[in-house]
C-alpha positions in Angstrom: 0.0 0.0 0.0 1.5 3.3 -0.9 1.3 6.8 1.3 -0.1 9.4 -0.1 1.0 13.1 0.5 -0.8 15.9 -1.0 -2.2 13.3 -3.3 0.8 11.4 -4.5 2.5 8.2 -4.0 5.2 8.9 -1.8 6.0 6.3 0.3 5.3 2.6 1.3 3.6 1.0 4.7 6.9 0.7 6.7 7.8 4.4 5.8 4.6 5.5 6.4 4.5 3.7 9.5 8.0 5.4 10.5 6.2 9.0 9.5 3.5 8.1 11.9 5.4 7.5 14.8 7.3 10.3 14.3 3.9 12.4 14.5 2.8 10.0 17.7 6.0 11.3 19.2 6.3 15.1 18.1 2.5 15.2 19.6 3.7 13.6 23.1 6.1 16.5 23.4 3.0 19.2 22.7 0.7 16.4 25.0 2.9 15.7 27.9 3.8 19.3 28.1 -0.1 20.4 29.0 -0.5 18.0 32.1 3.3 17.2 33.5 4.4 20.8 34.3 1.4 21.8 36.4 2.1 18.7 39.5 5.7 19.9 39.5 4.5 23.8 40.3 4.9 24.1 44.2 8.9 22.7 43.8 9.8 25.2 40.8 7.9 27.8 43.1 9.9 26.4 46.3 13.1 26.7 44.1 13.1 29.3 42.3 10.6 31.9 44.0 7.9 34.0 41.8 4.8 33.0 43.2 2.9 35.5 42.0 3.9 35.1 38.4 4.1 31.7 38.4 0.8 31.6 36.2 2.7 32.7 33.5 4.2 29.7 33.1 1.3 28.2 31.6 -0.2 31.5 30.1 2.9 32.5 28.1 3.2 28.7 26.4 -0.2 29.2 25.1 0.2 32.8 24.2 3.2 32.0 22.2 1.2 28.6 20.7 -2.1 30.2 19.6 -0.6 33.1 18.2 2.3 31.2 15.9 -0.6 28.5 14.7 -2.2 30.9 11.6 1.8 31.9 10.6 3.2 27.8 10.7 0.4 26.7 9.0 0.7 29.3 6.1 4.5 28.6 5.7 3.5 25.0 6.0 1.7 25.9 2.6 4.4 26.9 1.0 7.6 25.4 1.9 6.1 22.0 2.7 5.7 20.5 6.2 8.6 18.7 6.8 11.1 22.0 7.1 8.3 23.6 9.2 8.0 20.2 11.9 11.8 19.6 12.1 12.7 23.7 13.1 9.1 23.4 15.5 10.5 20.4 17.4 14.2 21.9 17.3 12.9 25.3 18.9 10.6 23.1 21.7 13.5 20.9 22.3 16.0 24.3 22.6 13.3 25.6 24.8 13.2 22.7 26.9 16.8 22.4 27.4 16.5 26.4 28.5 13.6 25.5 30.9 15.9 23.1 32.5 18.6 25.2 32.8 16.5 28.4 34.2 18.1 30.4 37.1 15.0 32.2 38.0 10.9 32.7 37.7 11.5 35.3 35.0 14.1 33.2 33.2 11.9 29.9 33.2 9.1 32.2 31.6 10.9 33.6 29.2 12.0 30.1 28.2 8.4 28.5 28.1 7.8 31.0 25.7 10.5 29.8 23.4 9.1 26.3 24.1 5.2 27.5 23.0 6.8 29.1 19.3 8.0 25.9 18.8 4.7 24.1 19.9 2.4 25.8 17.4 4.5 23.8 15.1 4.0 20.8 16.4 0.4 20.8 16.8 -0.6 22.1 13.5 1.9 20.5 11.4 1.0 17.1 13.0 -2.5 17.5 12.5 -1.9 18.9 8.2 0.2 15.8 8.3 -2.0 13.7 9.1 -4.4 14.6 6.3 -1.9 14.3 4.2 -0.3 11.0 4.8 -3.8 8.8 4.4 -6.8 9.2 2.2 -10.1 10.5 3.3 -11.4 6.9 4.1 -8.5 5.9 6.1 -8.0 9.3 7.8 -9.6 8.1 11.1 -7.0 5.7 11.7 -4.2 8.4 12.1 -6.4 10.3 14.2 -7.3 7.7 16.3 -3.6 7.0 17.3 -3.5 10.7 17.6 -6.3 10.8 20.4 -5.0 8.3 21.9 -1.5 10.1 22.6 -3.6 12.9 23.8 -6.1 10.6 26.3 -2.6 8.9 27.6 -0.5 11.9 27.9 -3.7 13.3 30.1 -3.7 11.1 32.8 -0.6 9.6 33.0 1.3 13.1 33.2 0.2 15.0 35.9 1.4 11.4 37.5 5.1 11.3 36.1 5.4 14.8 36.5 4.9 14.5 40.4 7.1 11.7 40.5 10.3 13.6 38.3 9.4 16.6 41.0 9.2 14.4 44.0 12.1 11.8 43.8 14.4 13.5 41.1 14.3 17.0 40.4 11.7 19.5 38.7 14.5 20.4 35.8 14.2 16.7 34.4 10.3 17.7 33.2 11.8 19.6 30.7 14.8 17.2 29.7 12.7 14.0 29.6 11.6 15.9 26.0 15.1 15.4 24.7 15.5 12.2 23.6 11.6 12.1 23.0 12.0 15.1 20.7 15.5 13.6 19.0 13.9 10.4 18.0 11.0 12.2 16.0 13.1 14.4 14.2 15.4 11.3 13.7 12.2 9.4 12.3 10.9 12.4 10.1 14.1 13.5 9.2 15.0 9.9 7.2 11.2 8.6 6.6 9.3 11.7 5.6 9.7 12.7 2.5 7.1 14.9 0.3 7.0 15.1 -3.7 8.9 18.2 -4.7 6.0 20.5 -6.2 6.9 23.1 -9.2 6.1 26.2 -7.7 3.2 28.4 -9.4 5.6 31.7 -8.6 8.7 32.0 -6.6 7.7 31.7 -2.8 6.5 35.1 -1.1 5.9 35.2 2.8 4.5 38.0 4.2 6.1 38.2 7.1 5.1 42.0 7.9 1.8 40.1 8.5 3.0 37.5 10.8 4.4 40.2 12.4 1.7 41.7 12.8 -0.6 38.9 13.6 2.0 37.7 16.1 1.4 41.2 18.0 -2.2 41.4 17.5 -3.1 38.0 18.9 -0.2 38.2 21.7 -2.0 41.5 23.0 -5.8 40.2 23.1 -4.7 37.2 24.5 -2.7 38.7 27.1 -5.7 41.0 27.9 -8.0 38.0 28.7 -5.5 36.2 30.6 -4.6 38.4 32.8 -8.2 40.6 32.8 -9.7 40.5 36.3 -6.8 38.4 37.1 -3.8 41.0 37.4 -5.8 44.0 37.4 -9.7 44.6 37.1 -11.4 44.2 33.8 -11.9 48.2 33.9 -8.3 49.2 34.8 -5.8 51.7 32.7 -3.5 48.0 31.9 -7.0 46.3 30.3 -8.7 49.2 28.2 -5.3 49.8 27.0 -4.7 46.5 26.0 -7.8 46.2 24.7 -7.5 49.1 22.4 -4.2 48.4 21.5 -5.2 45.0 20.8 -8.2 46.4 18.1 -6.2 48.7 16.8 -4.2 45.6 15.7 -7.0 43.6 14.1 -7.8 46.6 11.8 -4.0 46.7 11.1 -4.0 43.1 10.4 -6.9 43.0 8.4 -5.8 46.4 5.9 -2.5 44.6 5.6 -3.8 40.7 4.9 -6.3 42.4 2.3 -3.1 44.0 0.2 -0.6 41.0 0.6 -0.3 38.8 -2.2 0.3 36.0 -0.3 -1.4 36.6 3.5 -0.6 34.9 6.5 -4.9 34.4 7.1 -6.4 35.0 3.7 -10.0 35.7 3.6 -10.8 32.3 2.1 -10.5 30.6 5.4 -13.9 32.8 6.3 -15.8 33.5 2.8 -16.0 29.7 2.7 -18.9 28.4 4.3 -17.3 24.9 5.3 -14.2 26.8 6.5 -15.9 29.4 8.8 -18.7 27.6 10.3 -15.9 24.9 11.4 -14.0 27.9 12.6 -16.5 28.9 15.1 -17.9 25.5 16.0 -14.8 24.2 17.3 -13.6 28.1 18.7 -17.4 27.3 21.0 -15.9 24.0 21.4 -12.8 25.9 23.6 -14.8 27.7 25.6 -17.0 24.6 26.8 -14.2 22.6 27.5 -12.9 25.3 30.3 -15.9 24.3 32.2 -14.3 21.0 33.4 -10.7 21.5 32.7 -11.0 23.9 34.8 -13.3 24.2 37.4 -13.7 20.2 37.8 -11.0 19.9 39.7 -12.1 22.8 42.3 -15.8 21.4 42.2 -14.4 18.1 43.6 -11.6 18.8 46.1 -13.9 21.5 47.7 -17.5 20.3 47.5 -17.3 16.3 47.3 -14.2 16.1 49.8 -11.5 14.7 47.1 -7.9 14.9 47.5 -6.0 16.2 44.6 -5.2 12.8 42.5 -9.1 11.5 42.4 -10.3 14.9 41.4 -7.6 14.6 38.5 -9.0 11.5 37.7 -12.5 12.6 37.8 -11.6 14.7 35.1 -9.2 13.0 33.0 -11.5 10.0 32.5 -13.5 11.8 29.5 -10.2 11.7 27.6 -10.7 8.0 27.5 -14.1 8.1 25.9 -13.3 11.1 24.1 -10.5 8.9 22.1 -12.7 6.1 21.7 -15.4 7.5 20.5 -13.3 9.8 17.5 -12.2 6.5 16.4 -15.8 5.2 16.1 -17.4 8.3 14.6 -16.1 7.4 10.8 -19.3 4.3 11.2 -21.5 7.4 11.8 -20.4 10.2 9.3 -20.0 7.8 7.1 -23.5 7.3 7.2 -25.0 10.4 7.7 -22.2 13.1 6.6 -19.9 15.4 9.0 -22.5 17.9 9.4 -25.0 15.9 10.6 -22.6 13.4 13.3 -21.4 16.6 14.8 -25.1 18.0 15.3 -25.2 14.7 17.3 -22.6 15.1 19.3 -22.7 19.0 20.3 -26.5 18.5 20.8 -25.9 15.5 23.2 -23.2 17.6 24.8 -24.8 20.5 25.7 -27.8 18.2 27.4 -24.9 16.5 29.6 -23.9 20.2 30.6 -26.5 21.3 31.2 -27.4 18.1 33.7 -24.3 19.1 35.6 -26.2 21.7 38.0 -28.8 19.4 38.4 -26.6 16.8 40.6 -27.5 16.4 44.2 -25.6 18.3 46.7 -23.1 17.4 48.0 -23.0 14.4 45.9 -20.6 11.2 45.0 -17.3 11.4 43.2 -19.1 9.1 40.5 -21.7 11.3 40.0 -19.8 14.1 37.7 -16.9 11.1 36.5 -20.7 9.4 34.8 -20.9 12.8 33.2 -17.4 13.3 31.8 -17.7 9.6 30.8 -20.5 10.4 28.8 -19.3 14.1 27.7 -16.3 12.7 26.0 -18.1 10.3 24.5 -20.0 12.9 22.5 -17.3 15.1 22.2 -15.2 13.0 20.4 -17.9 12.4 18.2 -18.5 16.2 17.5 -14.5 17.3 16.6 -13.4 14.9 15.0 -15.9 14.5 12.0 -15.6 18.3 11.7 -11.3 18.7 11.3 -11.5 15.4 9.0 -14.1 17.2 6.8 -12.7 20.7 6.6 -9.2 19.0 5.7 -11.0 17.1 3.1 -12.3 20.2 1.6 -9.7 21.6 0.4 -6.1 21.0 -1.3 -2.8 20.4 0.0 -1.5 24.0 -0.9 -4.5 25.1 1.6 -4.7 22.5 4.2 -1.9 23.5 6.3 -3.7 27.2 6.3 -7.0 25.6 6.8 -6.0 23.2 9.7 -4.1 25.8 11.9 -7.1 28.1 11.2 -9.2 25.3 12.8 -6.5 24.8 16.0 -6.3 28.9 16.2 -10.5 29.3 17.2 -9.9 26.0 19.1 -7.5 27.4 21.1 -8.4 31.5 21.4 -11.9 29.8 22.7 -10.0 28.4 25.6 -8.8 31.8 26.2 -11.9 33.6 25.8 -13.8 30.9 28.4 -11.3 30.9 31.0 -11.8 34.7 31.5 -15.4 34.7 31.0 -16.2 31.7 32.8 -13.7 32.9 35.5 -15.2 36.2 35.9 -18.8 34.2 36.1 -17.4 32.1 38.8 -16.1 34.7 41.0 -19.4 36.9 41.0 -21.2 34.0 41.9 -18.8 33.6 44.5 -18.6 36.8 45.6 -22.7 37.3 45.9 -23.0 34.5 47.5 -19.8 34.6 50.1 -20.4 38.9 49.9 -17.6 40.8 49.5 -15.0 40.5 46.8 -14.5 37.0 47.2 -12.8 35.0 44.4 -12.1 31.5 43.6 -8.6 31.5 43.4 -8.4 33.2 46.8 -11.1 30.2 48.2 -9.7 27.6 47.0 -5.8 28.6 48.2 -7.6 28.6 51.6 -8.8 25.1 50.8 -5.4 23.9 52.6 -5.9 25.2 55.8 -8.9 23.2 57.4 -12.2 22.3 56.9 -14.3 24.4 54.2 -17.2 26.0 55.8 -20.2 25.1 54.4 -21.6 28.2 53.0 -17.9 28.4 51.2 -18.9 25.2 49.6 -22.1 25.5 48.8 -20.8 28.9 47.5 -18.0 27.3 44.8 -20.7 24.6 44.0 -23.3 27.5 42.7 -20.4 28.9 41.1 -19.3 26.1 39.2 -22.7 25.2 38.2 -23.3 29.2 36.6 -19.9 27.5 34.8 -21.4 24.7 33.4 -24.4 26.5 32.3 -22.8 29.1 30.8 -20.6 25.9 28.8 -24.1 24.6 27.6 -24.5 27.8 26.2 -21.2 27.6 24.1 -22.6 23.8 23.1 -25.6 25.6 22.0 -23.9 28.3 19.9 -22.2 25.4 18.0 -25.3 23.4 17.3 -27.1 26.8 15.7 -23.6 27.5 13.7 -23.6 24.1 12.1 -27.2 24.1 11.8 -26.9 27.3 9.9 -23.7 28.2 8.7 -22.5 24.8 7.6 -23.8 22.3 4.2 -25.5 19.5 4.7 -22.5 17.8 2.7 -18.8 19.0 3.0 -17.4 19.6 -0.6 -15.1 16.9 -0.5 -12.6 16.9 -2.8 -11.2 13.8 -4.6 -7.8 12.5 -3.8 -5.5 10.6 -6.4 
């Protein structure tokens, strides 16, 4: 059986095999990275100092992913994916071995960073990659292995990551991506190789765009991260963000209209398919902060866990979540993309909205049914739709297309956790009085029992949460329903 990449022969099973391990591994290293550094926080802290910072450990990676995303997937376009992946995974593997060596909270920032401009890499290029290595009808294989790096990575590293911090030392979090990292580019680097393509005019990259899109999204996205977090949402620091941050978008979008080869041309939104995926999947990341989360808090404080079941609580939808993406090709197969991910968002907003309905105080298996179920219908909702927008287009637009999919995935997340975060802490706050927050709650957590008004307090909050996520779940059912065809234009692959 031959490989197919960007719709020509290009290589046989066993080097396509090779290719797809590579891609197993490169997406361990974005994977592992999500869930291993946040168990190993209270020994960097200990070590280094910076506690009141230290969130920006975990804000500036994803800053630095979501904003490269759009800019690797359009060079991806048109230099091929293979130069893109290998400098990615050599920037995340320079940034690791920087992490490692960090003297200080500013230094170990600075370097996560580095780390995240590599990551955008990865996770795009993976996911083009993907596409491109098996035909439509076989694509669900790939992205089944795929899931499941993601479902093992989830609940097995928060677990390793406490051990490296507990019986070796935090720094080896970061270096245990080394000889990870070197095999996949060892694998991609001798298996991968993509038909040379005559270009249609000498490559142009606009990189006064991706400039400019670098700052645009680094400045929204640093506005609602640290918005009501660093300083109130009406400060001088957020309106000027803010402004700054619009002021950007209609730079963006007056210089993307007059480049002749733009980092986000407009066909990734004058395309029906294209856009309504877009902003399904962007509703999708603001859902998923619901348990990500506040799951955790909901179960330490209100049903009495300690800190490794709540983790499992949560991380038990990735198992579902993987199992079911694997399955859905028996469904849209049937019924078309569209309609399987009507399914699955429609079931998914009914399980969130279920959520606030559980007794008080409850059982630990109560909410772990839930997230069972939830990633069950989940998988069965994203999937479908990144398979069928890749399928609609060519190779010289899926890398484009694909980051542009990851890019509203990802800014969602964003946008949730400071909406959803300023919905929790009202709730909080009018229920405790005061200007109570969660985060100041839940440090207090430590200290003794939690009154019970406190927890019946984080419990409204976190049920205005998953409201507010059924919501989102909503929004995506009416955006398929009305922005998307009944049938993706699929094009046909040689």
């Amino acid at each position: 059986m031959q490989a197919s990449v960007g719709g020509r022969p290009a290589q046989d099973t066993r080097r396509r095999g090779a290719v797809v391990a590579a891609l197993m591994l490169a997406m361990a290293l974005a994977a592992l990275d999500a869930t291993i550094v946040s168990t190993a926080v209270p020994q960097i802290v200990g070590d280094l100092g910076g506690f009141s910072v230290f969130s920006w450990l975990f804000s500036g990676y994803l800053l630095a992913v979501t904003v490269t995303l759009p800019v690797y997937g359009k060079l991806s376009d048109t230099f091929g994916r293979k130069p893109v992946l290998v400098a990615g995974a050599a920037v995340f593997l320079l940034g690791s071995l920087l992490c490692a060596g960090a003297w200080n909270m500013g230094a170990l920032i600075a370097f996560r960073i580095v780390q995240g401009l590599g990551g955008g890499a990865l996770q795009g290029t993976v996911q083009t990659l993907a596409a491109d290595l098996y035909p439509l009808e076989e694509r669900p294989r790939i992205q089944a292995k795929l899931s499941t790096v993601w479902a093992v990575s989830a609940v097995a590293g928060p677990g390793f990551g406490g051990v490296l911090a507990a019986y070796a030392d935090w720094r080896w979090i970061f270096l245990v991506n080394l000889p990870i990292g070197a095999a996949a580019l060892w694998l991609i680097v001798r298996h991968l190789h993509e038909p040379e393509r005559a270009p249609r005019t000498p490559p142009r990259v606009d990189w006064a765009g991706a400039l400019a899109v670098f700052a645009c999204g680094g400045v929204l996205l640093t506005a609602l991260v640290q918005g009501g977090v660093a300083w109130p949402w009406l400060s001088a620091p957020s309106c000027a963000l803010f402004t700054t941050g619009l002021a950007l978008v209609a730079l963006v979008v007056w210089m993307e209209r007059r480049a002749a080869e733009p980092i986000i041309p407009g066909w990734v939104w004058r395309r029906r398919t294209i856009a309504a995926v877009n902003l399904a999947l962007g509703a999708l990341g603001l859902l998923m902060v619901a348990p990500s989360v506040f799951l955790p808090t909901y179960a330490q404080s209100v049903l009495g866990l300690g800190p490794a079941a709540a983790g499992l609580v949560l991380s038990v939808w990735t198992l579902t979540w993987s199992s079911s993406a694997a399955l859905s090709q028996h469904v849209y197969r049937r019924i078309g993309f569209r309609d399987t991910a009507l399914i699955g968002i429609g079931a998914g907003a009914l399980i969130l909205l279920a959520f606030p309905f559980l007794p008080y105080p409850g059982s630990w298996w109560q909410p772990m049914l839930l997230m069972l179920a939830l990633g069950a219908v989940l998988g069965l909702f994203q999937l479908p739709l990144i398979i069928g927008v890749q399928s609609s287009v060519g190779w010289a637009e899926r890398g484009t297309t694909t980051a542009s999919v990851l890019f509203c995935r990802q800014a969602g997340q964003t946008i949730g956790a400071s909406v959803f975060g300023a919905v929790a802490n009202g709730v909080l706050a009018s229920r405790l009085g005061g200007a109570s927050d969660l985060d100041s709650v839940t440090r207090g957590l430590d200290t003794g029992a939690v009154p019970e008004a406190t927890r019946r307090a984080i419990a409204d909050a976190v049920h205005a949460v998953y409201l507010g996520a059924a919501c989102a779940a909503a929004l995506a059912f009416l955006v398929l329903l009305v922005l998307a065809p009944r049938r993706f234009p699929v094009l046909t692959e040689e």
